[in-house]
C-alpha positions as CSV (number, residue, x, y, z in Angstrom):
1,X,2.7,-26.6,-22.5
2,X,1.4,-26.4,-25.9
3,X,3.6,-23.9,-27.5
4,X,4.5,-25.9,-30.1
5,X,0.9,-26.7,-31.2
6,X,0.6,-24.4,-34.0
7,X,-1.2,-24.7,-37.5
8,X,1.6,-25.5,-39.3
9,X,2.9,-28.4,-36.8
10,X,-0.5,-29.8,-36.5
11,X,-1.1,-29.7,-40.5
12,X,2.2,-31.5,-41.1
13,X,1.6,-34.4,-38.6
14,X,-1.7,-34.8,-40.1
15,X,-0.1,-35.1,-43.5
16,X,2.7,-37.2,-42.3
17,X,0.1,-39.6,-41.4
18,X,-1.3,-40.0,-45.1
19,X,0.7,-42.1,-47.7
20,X,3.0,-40.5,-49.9
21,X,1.1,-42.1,-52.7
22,X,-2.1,-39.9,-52.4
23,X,-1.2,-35.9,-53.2
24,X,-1.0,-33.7,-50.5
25,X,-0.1,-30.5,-51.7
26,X,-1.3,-26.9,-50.6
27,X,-4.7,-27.0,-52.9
28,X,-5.0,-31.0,-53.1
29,X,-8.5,-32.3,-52.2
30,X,-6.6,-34.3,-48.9
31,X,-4.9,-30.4,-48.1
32,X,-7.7,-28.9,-48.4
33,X,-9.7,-31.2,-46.0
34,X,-7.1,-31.4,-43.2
35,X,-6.5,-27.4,-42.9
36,X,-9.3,-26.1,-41.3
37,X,-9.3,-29.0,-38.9
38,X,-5.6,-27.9,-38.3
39,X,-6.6,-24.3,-37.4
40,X,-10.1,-25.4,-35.3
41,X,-7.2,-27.8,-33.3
42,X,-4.2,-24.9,-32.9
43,X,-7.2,-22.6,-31.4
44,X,-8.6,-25.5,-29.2
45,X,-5.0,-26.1,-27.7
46,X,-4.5,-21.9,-27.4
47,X,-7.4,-21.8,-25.4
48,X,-6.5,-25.2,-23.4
49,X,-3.0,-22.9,-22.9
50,X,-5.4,-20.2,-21.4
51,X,-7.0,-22.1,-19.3
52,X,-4.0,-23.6,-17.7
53,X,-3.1,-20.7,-16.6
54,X,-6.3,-19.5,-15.1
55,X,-7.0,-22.7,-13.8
56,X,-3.4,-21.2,-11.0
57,X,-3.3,-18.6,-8.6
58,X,0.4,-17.5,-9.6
59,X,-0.7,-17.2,-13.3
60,X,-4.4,-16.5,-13.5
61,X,-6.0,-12.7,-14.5
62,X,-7.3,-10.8,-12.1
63,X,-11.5,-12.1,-12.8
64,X,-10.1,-16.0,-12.2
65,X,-8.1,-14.8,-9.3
66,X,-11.3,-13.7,-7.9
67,X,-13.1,-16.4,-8.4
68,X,-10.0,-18.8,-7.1
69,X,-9.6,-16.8,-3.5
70,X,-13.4,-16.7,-3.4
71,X,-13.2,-19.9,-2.3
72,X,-11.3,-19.4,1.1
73,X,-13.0,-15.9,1.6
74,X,-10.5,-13.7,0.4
75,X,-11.7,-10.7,-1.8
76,X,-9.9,-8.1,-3.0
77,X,-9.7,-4.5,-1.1
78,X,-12.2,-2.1,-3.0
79,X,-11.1,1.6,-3.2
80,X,-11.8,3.5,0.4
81,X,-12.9,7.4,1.1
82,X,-10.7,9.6,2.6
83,X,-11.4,10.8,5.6
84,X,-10.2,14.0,6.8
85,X,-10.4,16.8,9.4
86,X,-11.8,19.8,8.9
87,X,-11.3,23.3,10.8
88,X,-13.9,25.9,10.4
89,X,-15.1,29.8,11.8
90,X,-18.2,28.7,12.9
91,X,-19.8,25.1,13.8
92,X,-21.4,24.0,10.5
93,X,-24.8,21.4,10.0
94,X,-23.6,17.7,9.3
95,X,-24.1,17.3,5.7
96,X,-22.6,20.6,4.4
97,X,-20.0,19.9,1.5
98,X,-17.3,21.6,0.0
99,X,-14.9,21.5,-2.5
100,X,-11.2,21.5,-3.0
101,X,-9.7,21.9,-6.7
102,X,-11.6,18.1,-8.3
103,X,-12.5,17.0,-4.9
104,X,-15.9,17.4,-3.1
105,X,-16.3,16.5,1.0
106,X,-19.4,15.9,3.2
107,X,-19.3,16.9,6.7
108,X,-20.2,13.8,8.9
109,X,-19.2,14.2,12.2
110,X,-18.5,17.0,14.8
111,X,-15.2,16.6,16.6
112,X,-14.7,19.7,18.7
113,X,-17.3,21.8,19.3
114,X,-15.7,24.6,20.9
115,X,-13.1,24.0,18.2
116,X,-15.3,24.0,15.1
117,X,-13.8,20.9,14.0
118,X,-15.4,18.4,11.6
119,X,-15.0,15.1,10.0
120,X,-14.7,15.0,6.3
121,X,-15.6,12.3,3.8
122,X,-14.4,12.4,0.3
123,X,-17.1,12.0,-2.1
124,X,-14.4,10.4,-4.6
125,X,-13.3,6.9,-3.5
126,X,-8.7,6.6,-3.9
127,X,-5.9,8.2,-2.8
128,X,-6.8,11.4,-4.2
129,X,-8.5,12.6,-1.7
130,X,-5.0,12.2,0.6
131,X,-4.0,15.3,-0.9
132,X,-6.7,17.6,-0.1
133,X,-5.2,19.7,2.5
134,X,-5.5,23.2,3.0
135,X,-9.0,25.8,2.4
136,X,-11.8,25.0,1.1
137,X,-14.9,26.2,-0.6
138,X,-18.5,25.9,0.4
139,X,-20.9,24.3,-2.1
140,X,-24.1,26.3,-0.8
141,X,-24.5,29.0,1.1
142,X,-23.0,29.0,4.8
143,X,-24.2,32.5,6.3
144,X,-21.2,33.8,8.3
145,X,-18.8,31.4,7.2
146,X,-15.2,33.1,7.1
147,X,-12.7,30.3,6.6
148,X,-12.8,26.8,5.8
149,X,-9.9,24.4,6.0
150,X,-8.9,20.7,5.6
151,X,-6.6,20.8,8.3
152,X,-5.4,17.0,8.2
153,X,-5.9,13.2,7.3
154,X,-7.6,10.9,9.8
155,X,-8.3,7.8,7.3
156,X,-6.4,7.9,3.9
157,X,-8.3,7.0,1.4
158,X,-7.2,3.5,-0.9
159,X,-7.3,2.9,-4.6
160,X,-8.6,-1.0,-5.6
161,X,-6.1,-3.0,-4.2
162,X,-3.7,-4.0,-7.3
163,X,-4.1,-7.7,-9.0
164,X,-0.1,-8.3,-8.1
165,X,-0.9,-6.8,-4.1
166,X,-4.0,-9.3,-4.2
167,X,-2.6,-12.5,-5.8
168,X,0.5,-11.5,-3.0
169,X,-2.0,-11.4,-0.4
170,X,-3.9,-14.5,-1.2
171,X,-1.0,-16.7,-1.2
172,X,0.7,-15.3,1.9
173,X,-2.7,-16.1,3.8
174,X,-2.8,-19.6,1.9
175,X,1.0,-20.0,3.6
176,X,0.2,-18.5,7.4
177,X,-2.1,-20.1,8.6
178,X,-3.8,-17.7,10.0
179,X,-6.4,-19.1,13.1
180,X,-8.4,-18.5,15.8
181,X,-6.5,-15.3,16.9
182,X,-2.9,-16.4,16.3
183,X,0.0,-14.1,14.9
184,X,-1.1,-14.5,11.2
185,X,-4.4,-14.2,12.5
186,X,-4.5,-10.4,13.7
187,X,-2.0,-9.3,11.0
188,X,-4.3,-10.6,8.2
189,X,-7.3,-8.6,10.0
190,X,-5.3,-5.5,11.1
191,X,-4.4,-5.3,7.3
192,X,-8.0,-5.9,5.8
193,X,-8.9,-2.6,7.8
194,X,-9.5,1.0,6.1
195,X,-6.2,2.7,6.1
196,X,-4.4,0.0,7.3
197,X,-0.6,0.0,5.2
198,X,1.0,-2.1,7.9
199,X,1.3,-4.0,11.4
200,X,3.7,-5.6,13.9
201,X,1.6,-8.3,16.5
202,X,3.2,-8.3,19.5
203,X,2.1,-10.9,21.6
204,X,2.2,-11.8,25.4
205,X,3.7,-8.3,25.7
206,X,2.1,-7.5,28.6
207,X,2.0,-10.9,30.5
208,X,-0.5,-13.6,29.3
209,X,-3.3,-12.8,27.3
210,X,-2.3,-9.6,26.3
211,X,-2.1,-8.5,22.9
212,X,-0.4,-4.8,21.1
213,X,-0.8,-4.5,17.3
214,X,1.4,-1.3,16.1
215,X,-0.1,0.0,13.0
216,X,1.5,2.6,10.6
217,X,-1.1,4.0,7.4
218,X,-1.4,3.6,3.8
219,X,0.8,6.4,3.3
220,X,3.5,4.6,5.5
221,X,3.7,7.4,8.2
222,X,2.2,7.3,11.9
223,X,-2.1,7.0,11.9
224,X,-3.9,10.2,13.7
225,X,-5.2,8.9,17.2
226,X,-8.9,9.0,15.7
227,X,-8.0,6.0,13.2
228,X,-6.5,4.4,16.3
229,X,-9.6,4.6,18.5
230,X,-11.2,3.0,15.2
231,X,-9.1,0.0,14.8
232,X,-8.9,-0.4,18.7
233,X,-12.7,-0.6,18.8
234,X,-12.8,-3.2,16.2
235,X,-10.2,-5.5,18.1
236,X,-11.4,-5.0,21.6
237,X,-13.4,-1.8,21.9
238,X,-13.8,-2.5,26.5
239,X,-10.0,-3.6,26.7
240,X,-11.2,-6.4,28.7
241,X,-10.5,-9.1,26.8
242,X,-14.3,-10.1,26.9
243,X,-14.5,-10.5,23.2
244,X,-16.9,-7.7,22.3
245,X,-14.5,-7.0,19.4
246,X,-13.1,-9.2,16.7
247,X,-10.3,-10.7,19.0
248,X,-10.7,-13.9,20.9
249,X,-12.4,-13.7,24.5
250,X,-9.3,-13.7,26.9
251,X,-6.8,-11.6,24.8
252,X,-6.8,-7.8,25.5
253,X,-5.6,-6.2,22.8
254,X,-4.1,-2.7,22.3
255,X,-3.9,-1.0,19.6
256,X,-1.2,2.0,19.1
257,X,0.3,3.7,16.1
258,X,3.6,3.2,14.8
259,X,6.5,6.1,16.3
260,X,8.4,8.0,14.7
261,X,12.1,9.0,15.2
262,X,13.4,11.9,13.9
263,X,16.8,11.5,12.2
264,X,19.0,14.4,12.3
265,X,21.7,14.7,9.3
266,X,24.8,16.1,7.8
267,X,27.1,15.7,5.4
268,X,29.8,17.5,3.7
269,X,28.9,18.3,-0.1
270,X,31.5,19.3,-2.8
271,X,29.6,21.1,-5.4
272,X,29.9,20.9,-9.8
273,X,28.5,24.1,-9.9
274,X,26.1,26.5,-7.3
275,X,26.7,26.3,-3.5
276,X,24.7,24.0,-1.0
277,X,22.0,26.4,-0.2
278,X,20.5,25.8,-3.7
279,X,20.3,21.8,-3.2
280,X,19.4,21.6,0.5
281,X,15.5,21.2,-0.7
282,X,16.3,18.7,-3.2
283,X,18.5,16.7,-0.7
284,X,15.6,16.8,2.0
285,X,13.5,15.4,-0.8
286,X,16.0,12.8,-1.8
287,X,16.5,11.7,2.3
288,X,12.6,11.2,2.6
289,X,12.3,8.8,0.0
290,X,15.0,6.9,1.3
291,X,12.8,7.3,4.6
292,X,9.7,6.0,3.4
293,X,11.3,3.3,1.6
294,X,12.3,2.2,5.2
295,X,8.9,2.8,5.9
296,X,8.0,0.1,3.6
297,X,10.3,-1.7,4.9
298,X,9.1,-2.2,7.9
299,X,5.7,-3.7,7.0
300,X,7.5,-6.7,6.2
301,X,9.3,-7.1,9.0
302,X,8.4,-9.0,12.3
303,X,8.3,-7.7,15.7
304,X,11.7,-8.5,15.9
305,X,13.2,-6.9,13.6
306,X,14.0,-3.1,13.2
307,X,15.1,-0.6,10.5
308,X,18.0,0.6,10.5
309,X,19.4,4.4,8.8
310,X,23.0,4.3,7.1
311,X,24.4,7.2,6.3
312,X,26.2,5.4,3.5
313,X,22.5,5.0,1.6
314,X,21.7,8.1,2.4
315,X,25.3,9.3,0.6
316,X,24.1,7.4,-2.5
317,X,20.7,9.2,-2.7
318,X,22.4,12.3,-2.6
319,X,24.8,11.6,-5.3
320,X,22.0,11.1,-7.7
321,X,22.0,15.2,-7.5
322,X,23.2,15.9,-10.6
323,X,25.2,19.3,-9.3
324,X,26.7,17.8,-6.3
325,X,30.3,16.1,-7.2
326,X,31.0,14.7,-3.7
327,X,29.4,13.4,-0.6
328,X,31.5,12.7,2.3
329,X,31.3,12.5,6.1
330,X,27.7,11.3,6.3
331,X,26.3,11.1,9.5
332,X,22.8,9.7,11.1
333,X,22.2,11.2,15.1
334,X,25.6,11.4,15.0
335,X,27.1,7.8,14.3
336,X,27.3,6.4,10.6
337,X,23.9,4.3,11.2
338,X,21.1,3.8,13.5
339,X,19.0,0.9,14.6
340,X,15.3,2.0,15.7
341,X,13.2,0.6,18.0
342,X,11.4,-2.4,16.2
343,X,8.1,-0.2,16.5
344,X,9.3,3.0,15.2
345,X,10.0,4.2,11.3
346,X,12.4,6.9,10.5
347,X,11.4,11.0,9.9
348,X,13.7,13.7,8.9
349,X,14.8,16.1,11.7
350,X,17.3,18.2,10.7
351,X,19.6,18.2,7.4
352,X,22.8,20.3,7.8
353,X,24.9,20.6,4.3
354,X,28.2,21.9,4.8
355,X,30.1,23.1,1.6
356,X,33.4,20.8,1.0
357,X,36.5,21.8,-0.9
């Protein structure tokens, strides 16, 4: 709407609009007097253009999409710490922090005392903090302190949720309907919470009342039991159903983390040059991304639905290798594909590459 209102349309219908008697060339006194009108009007109806399209949540810039899902309580997701799990020689005071390459932690909680492990927080909010595993240094002195190790993640950290995520978001929860402890309902609040990438609801699925919620994380692979126990005591901490979490009074909810089945492989490879030894670490590589793409996958799905592993795809990932000529015989636990149980994702067991002809 409005494309067409430029200067030069807007000048000539203003001119059209005078009488052929009077002059109206480019530098006549009637010329001269409609121009700058003509561009003060093109600018009015380029702005009246803008705000069109902020005035729509499928069209408007991030600020403006703010400000529209404001209005039903929806706010984007603001970047999360990463918290992880520290294993160290000696117990340590809560408070010490150390640092890994650009990251800095805090110690904030004692897990295992016998076993000297710690909770971690990154100091950096984002996903960068996911990657932080392995020793540590100690900013301070630590008398007696031999090692020092991130050992694993417990919360992934989260980057600002993206505008296209967000606008996504808004209008899904515009479309569920989301009330009073339905369906939509626990999806929409499993999702709002820290290290939350996905959920299945599952409901009545242990008689009436009853309630499970399978989560996976932000990195799409199965939440540590620590982030469970969190999300659990934010549904229904007593498992009573008497509504001293977030879930209605009368639904007992359990919470439990996605599972994981491995997947064992093989395939026959016929090779341009090299032998199959020197690709079987790019092959694993290629056959996890097809995995966490399944992964994804599954976030989207209802608790009805299950992913399902074809070999075929996996063929096609692997022919992307640029030394490997052929793929052929292709095989997933044995069959050509599998279909997992609706509350399990894929994970690579073992790859076996045999060398073709």
């Amino acid at each position: 709407m409005y494309e067409n209102m430029t200067y030069e349309f807007i000048e000539n219908r203003m001119l059209s609009r005078v009488s052929p008697k009077f002059d109206k060339r480019e530098g006549s006194i009637i010329f001269d007097a409609t121009a700058p009108v003509s561009f003060e009007l093109a600018e009015a109806y380029m702005m009246a253009r803008v705000i069109l399209n902020e005035t729509f949540a499928t069209t408007a810039s991030r600020e403006y999409l703010i400000m529209r899902a404001s209005e039903f309580n929806i706010y984007p997701e603001e970047a999360t710490f990463a918290e992880m799990e520290g294993q160290f020689s000696k117990a340590i005071p809560i408070g010490s922090r150390f640092n890994y390459e650009n990251y800095n932690f805090t110690v904030t909680e004692l897990l295992n005392h016998g076993a000297h492990t710690y909770k971690l927080v990154c100091e950096t909010a984002g996903v960068g903090g996911n990657t932080c595993i392995g020793d540590v240094i100690p900013i301070g002195n630590l008398g007696g302190l031999e090692t020092a190790k991130i050992t694993k993640i417990i919360t992934p950290g989260e980057d600002e949720e993206d505008t296209e995520v967000f606008r996504s978001r808004y209008i899904a929860a515009l479309k569920s309907k989301a009330y009073g402890g339905n369906g939509a309902d626990y999806k929409e609040k499993a999702l709002a919470q820290n290290g939350v990438g996905g959920v299945k609801v599952y409901r009545c699925w242990n008689g009436g009342g009853t309630v499970k919620l399978v989560i996976l994380n932000t990195q799409y692979s199965a939440p540590d039991s620590e982030m469970i126990e969190t999300i659990q005591n934010v549904f229904d901490p007593t498992k009573d159903g008497k509504g001293y979490g977030i879930a209605p009074i009368g639904h007992i909810v359990t919470v439990t983390g996605v599972k994981t089945q491995p997947i064992n492989i093989t395939a026959t490879i016929t090779m341009k040059s090299g032998d199959v030894s020197s690709i079987q670490s790019l092959a694993e590589t290629k056959i996890k991304a097809y995995f966490l793409k399944k992964a994804q996958e599954w976030t989207a799905e209802t608790d009805k639905e299950s992913v399902t592993v074809r070999g075929s795809f996996i063929l096609a990932e692997l022919l992307t290798i640029d030394t490997i000529a052929d793929v052929t015989n292709v095989t997933v636990n044995n069959n050509s594909a599998v279909t997992l149980d609706s509350d399990a994702i894929p994970v690579i067991g073992t790859v076996i590459l045999k060398a073709g002809g």
